[in-house]
Jmol script that loads the backbone (N, CA, C; Angstrom):
load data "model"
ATOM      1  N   UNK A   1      64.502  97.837 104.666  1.00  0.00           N
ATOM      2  CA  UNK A   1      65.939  97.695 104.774  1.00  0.00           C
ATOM      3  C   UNK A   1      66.545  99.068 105.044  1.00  0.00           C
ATOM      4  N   UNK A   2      67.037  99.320 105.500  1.00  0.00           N
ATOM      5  CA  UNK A   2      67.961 100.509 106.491  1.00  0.00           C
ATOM      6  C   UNK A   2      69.496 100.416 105.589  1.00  0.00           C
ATOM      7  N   UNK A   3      69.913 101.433 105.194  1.00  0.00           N
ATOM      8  CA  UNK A   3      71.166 102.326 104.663  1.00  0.00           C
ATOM      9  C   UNK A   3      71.245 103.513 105.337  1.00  0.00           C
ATOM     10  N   UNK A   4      72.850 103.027 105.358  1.00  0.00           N
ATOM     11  CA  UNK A   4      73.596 104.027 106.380  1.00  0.00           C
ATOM     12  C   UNK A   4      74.659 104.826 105.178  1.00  0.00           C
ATOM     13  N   UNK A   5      75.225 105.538 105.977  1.00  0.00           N
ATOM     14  CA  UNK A   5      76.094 106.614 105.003  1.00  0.00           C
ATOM     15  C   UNK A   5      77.823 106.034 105.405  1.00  0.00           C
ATOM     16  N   UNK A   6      78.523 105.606 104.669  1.00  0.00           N
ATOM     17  CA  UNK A   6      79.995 105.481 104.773  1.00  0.00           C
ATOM     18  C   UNK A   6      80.997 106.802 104.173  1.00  0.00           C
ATOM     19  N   UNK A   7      81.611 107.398 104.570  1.00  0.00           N
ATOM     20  CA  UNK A   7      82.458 107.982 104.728  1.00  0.00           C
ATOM     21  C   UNK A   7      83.703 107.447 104.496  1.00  0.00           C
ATOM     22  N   UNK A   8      84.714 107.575 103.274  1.00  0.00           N
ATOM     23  CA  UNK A   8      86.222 107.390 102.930  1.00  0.00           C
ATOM     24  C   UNK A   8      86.857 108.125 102.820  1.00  0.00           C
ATOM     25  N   UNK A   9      88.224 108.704 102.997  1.00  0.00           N
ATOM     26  CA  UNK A   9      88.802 109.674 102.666  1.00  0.00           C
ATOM     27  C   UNK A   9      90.393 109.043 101.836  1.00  0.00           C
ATOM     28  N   UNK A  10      90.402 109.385 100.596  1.00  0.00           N
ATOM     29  CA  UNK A  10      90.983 109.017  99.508  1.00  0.00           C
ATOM     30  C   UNK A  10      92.708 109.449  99.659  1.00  0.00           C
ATOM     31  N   UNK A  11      93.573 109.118  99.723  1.00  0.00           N
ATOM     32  CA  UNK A  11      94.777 110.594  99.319  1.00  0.00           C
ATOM     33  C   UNK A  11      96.154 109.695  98.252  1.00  0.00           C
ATOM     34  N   UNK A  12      95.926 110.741  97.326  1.00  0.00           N
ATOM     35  CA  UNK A  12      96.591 110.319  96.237  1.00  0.00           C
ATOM     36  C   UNK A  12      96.173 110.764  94.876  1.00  0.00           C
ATOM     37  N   UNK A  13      96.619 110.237  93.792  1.00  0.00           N
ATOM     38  CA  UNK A  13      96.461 111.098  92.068  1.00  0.00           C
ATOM     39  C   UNK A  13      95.755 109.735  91.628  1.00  0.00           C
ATOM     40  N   UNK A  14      94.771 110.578  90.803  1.00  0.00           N
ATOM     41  CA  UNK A  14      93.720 109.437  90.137  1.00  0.00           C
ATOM     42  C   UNK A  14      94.413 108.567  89.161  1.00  0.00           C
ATOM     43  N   UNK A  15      95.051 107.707  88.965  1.00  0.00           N
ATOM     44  CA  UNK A  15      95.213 107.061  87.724  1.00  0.00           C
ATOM     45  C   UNK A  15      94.700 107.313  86.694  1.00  0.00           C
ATOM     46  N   UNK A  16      93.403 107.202  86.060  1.00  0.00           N
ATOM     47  CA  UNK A  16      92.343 107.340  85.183  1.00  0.00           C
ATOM     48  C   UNK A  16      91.350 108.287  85.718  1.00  0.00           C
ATOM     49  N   UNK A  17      90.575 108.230  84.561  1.00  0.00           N
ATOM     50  CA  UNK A  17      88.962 109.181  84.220  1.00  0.00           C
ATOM     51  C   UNK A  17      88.600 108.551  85.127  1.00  0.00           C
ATOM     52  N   UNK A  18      87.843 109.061  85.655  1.00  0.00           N
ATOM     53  CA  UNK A  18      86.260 108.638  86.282  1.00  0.00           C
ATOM     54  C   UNK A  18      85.346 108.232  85.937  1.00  0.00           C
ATOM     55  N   UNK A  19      84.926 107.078  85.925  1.00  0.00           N
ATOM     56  CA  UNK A  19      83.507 106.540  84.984  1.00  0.00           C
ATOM     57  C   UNK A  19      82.874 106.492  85.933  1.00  0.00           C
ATOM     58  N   UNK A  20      81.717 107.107  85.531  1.00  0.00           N
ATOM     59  CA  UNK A  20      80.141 107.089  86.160  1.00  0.00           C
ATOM     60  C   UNK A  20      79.079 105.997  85.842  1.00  0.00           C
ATOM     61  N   UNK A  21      78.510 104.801  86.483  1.00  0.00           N
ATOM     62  CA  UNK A  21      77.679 103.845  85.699  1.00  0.00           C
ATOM     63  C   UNK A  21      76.207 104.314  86.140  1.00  0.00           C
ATOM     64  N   UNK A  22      75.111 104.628  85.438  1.00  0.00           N
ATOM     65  CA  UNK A  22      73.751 104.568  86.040  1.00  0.00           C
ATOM     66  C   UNK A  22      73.193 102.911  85.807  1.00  0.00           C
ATOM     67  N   UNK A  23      72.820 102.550  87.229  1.00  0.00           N
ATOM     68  CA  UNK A  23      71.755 101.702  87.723  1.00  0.00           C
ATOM     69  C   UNK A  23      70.337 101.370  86.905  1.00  0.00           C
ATOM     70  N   UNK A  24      70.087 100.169  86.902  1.00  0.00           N
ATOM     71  CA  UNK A  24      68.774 100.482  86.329  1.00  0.00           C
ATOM     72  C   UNK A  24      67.542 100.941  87.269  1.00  0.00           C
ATOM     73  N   UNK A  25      68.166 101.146  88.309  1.00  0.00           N
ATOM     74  CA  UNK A  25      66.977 101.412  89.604  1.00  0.00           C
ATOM     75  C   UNK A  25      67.641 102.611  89.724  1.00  0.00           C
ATOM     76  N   UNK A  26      68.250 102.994  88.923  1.00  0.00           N
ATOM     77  CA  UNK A  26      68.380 105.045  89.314  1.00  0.00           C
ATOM     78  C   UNK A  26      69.870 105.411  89.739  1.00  0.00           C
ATOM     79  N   UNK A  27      70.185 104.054  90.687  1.00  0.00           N
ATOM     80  CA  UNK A  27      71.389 105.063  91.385  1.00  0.00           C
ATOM     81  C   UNK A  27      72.916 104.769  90.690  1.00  0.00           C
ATOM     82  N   UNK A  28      73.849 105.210  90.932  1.00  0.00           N
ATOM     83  CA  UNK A  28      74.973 105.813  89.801  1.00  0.00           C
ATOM     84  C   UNK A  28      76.537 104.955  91.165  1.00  0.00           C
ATOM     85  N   UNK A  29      77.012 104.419  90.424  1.00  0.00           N
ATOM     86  CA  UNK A  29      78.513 103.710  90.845  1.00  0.00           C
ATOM     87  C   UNK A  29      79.465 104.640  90.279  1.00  0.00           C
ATOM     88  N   UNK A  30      80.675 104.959  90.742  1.00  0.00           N
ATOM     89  CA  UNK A  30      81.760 105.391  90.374  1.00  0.00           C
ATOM     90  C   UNK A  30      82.986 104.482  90.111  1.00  0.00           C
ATOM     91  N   UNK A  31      83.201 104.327  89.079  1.00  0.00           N
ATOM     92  CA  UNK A  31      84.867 103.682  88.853  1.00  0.00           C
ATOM     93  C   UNK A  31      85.864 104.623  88.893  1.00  0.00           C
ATOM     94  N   UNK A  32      86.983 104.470  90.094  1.00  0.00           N
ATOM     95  CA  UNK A  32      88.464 105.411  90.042  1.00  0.00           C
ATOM     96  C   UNK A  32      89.475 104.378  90.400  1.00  0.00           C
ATOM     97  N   UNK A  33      90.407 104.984  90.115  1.00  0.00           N
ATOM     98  CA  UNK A  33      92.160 104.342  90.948  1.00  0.00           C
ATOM     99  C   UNK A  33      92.606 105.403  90.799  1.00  0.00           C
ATOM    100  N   UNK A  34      93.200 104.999  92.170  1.00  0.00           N
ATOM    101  CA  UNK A  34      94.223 106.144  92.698  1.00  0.00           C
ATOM    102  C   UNK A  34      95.593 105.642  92.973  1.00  0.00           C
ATOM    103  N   UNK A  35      96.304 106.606  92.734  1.00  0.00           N
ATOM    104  CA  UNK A  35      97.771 106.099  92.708  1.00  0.00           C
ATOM    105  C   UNK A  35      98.170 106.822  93.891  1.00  0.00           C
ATOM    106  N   UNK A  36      99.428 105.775  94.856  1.00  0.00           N
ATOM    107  CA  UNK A  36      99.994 106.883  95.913  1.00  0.00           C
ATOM    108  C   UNK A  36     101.498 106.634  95.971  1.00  0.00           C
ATOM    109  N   UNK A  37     101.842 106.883  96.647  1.00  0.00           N
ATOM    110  CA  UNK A  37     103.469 106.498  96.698  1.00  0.00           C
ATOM    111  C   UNK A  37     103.978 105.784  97.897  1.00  0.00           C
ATOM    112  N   UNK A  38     103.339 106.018  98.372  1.00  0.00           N
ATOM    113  CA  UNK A  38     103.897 105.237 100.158  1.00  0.00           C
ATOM    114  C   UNK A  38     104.078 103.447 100.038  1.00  0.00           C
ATOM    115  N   UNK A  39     105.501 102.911 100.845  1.00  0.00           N
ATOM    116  CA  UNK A  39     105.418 101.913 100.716  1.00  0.00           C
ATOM    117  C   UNK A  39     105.142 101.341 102.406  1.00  0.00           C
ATOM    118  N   UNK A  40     105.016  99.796 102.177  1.00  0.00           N
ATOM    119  CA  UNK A  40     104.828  99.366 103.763  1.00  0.00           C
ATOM    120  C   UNK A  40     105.151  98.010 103.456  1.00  0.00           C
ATOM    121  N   UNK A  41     106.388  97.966 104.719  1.00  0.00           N
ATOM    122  CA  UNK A  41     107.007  96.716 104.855  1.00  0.00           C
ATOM    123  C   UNK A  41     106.932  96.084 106.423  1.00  0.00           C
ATOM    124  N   UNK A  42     106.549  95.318 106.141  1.00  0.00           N
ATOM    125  CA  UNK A  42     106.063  94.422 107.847  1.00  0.00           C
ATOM    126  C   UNK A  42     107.106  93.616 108.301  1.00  0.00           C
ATOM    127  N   UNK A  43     107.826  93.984 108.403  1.00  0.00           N
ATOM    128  CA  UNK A  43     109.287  93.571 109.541  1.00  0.00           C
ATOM    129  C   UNK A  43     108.974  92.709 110.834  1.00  0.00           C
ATOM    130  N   UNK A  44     107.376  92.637 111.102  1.00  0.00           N
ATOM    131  CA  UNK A  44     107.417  91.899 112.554  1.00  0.00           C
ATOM    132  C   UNK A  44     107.026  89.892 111.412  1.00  0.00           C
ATOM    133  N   UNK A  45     106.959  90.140 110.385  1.00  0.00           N
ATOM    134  CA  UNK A  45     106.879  89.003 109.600  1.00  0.00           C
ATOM    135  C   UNK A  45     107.781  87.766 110.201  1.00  0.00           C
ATOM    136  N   UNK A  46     107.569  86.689 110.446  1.00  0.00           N
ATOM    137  CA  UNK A  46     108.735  85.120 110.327  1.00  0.00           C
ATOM    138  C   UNK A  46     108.290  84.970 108.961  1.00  0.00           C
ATOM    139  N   UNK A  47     109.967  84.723 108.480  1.00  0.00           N
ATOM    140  CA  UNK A  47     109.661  84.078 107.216  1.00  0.00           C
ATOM    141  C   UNK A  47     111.057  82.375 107.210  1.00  0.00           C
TER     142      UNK A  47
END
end "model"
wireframe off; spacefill off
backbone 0.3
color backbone group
């Protein structure tokens, strides 16, 4: 099975800590939220 690398780029203030989970096969998950401020309103909407 083939894994590739993803790339995100985040922007904003963490809400919370960072929790780190280890895997039982080794590899490690991250829990975050991020808070931002920007809003978005879709005006091309029918309502």
């Amino acid at each position: 099975m083939a894994f590739g690398l993803n790339r995100v780029e985040l922007i904003g203030r963490l809400g919370a800590d960072v929790t780190v989970n280890t895997l039982m096969g080794g590899g490690r998950v991250a829990n975050l939220s991020v808070a931002t401020d920007e809003s978005y309103i879709n005006r091309s909407r029918v309502s």
